[in-house]
C-alpha positions as CSV (number, residue, x, y, z in Angstrom):
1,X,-8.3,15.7,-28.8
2,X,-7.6,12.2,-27.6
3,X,-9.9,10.1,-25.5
4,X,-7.9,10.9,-22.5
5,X,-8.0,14.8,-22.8
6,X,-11.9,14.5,-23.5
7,X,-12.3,12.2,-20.1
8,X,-9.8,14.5,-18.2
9,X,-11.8,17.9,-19.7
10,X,-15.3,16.5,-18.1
11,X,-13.1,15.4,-14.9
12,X,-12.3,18.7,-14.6
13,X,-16.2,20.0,-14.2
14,X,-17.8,16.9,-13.3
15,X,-16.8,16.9,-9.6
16,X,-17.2,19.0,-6.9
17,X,-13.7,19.3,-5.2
18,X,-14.2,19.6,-1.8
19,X,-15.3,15.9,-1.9
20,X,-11.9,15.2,-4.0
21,X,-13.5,12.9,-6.0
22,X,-12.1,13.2,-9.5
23,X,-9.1,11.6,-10.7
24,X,-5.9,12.8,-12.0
25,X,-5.1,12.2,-15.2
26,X,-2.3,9.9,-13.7
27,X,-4.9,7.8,-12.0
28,X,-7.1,7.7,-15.4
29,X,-3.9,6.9,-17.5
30,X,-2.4,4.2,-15.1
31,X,-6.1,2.3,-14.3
32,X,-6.9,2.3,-18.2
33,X,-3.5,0.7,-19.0
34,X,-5.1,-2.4,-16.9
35,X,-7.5,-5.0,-19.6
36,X,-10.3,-5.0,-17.7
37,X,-10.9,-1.2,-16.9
38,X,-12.3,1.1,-19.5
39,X,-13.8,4.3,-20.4
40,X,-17.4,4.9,-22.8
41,X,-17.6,8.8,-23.7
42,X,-20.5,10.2,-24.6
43,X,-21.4,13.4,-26.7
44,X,-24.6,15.6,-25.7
45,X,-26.6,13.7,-28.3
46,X,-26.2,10.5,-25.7
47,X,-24.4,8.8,-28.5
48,X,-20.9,7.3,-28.1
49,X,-17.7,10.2,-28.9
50,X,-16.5,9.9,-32.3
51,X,-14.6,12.3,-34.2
52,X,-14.7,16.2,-33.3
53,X,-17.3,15.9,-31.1
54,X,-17.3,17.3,-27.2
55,X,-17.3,14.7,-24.3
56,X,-21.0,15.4,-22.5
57,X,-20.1,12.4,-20.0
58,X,-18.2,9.6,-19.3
59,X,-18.0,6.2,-17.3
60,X,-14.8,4.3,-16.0
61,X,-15.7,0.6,-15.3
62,X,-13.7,-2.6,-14.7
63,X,-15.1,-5.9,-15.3
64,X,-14.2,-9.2,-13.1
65,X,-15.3,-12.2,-13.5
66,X,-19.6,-12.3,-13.7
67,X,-19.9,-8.6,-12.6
68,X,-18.8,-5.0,-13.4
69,X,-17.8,-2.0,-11.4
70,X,-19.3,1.2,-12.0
71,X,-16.1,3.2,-11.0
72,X,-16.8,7.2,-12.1
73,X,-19.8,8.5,-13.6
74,X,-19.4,12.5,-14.9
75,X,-21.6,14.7,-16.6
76,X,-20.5,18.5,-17.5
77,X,-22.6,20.6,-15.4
78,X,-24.0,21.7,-18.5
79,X,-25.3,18.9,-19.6
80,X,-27.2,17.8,-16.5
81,X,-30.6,17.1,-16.0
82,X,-31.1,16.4,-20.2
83,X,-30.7,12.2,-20.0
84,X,-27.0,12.2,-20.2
85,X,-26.2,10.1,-16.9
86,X,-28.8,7.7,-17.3
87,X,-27.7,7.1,-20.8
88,X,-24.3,6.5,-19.7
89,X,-25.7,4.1,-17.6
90,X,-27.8,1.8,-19.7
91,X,-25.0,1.8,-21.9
92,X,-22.5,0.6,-19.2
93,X,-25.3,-1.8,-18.5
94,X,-25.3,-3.1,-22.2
95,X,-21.9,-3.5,-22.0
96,X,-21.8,-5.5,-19.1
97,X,-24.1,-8.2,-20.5
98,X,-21.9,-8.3,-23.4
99,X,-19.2,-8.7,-21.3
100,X,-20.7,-11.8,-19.9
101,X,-21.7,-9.6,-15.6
102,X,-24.9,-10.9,-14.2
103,X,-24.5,-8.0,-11.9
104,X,-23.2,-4.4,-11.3
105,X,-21.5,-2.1,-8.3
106,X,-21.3,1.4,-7.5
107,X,-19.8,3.3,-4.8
108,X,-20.5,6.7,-3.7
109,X,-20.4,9.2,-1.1
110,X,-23.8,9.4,1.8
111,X,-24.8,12.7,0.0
112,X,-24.3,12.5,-3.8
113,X,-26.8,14.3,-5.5
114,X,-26.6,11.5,-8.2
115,X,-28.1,8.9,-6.2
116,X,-31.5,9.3,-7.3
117,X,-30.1,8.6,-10.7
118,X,-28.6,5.4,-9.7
119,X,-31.9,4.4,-8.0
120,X,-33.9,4.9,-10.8
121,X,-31.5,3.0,-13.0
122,X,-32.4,0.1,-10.8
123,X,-29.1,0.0,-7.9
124,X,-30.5,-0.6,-4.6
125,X,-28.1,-0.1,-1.4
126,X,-26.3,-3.0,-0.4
127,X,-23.7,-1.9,1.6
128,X,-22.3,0.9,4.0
129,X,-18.2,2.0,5.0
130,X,-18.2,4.4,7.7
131,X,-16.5,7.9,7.5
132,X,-14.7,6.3,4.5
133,X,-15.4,9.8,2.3
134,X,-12.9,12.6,4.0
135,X,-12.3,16.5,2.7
136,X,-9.6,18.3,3.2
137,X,-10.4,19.9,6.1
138,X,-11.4,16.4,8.1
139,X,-15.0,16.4,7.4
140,X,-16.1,12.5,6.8
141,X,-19.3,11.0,5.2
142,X,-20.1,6.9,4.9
143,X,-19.4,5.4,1.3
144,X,-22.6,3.7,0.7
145,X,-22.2,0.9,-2.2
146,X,-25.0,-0.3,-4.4
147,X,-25.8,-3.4,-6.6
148,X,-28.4,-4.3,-9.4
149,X,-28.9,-7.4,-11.1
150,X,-29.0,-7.7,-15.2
């Protein structure tokens, strides 16, 4: 299974869709053709996807000058609660510095569930879009974005 099938198989659990979160596998494709976005997978052993190994999480990043982007975190569901996520993240973190960032972003919805996780990996809030997160059926929820120094 390539790295794009693994990514696309968590997408597929990772996200709850009424928020319409997760990205097609178009999106993926198209955004990791780009040099500075990329993808670290992770198997339920919190160590990087090799071989025949399932995909227990991913990130998609992109890097800019001095700082990094924290674009998609997902865990399968059942994974969850066993380290996975902040895992993910202290790898994304070590691969930022490497990178040469003296600072990351994340963006996410008023209600994630997952900011507890980002909060205890060190983001604090830094910014707020109104109504930028919308369902299907209209409902709307503030994007709040966060920031952490390395």
């Amino acid at each position: 299974m390539s790295e794009i099938d693994q990514l696309m198989a968590v997408m597929g659990t990772a996200f709850d869709p009424h928020w319409r979160e997760a990205w097609t596998r178009s999106q993926v494709e198209s955004s990791l053709t780009l040099p500075h976005t990329y993808a670290l997978l992770m198997d339920e052993e919190q160590q990087p996807l090799e071989g025949d190994a399932k995909a227990a999480g991913f990130i998609l990043a992109r890097r800019a000058p001095g700082e990094e982007e924290l674009l998609l975190v997902g865990v399968r569901p059942e994974f969850r609660q066993r380290g996975i996520g902040k895992a993910l993240i202290e790898w994304f973190f070590r691969t930022a510095r490497a990178n040469g960032a003296d600072q990351v972003f994340l963006e996410m919805r008023d209600n994630n569930p997952a900011a507890s996780l980002y909060s205890s990996c060190g983001f604090e809030p830094i910014g707020r879009r109104r109504a930028y997160y919308r369902t299907a059926d209209g409902e709307s929820l503030d994007a709040i974005t966060f920031g952490r120094k390395l």
